[in-house]
Steps between C-alpha positions, in 0.01 A plus 500: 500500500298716316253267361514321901354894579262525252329204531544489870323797485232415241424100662539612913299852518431403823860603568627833579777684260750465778458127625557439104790739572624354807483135309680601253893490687395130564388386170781624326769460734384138695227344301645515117815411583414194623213410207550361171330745286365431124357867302248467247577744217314720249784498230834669706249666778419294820128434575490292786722251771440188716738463743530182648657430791444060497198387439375831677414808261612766673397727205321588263476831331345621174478873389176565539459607158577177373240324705270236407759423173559123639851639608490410879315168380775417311732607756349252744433231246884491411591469890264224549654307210832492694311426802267192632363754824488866543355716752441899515352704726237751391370817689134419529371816464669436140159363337649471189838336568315200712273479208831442282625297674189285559447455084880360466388264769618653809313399815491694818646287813500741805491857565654718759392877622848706440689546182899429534558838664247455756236717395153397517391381145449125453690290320374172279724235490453302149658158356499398165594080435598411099252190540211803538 
């Protein structure tokens, strides 16, 4: 949960300290439960998670300091070889995550106006197919 919170809070500044607070109950208590998670690790520490839940990443998380190591491209890399589709959904105000996901060869295929909680931030729906 603690790298969930800091790059939650690093990747989604658009969110306010307490709706990352008020997520936080459901993520850990609902949403990984339910996920298979795999960690990336920097010797016995862990760096990052994807947690899928599918073919749907419902996850995932790198400490921020660790970004831009290859970790959550490797993390996503590793799904998709288990995987022949998988979809994610990206805040769209998260420039940099759509860009991710667009150079692993995500494409965006629709787009609604309210995050999972209802509040008003758009949300990019994105596919990925092994034949891309």
């Amino acid at each position: 949960m603690t790298i969930w919170t800091l790059a939650s809070r690093a990747g989604h500044p658009f969110l306010s300290a307490d709706d990352i607070a008020a997520d936080a109950p459901l993520v850990r208590d609902t949403y990984m439960p339910m996920a298979e998670i795999t960690v990336a690790q920097n010797g016995a520490c862990i760096v990052g998670f994807i947690a899928m839940l599918g073919e749907f990443i419902g996850g995932l998380f790198v400490s921020p300091e660790q970004h831009r190591r290859g970790i959550g491209r490797a993390l996503v890399l590793h799904a998709a070889k288990h995987r022949e589709h998988i979809t994610v959904e990206v805040y769209q105000a998260n420039a940099q995550a759509c860009d991710f996901y667009r150079s692993l060869g995500f494409v965006a295929t629709s787009r609604r106006d309210e995050d999972d909680r209802g509040r008003p931030y758009p949300i990019v729906r994105m596919e990925r197919f092994s034949s891309l």
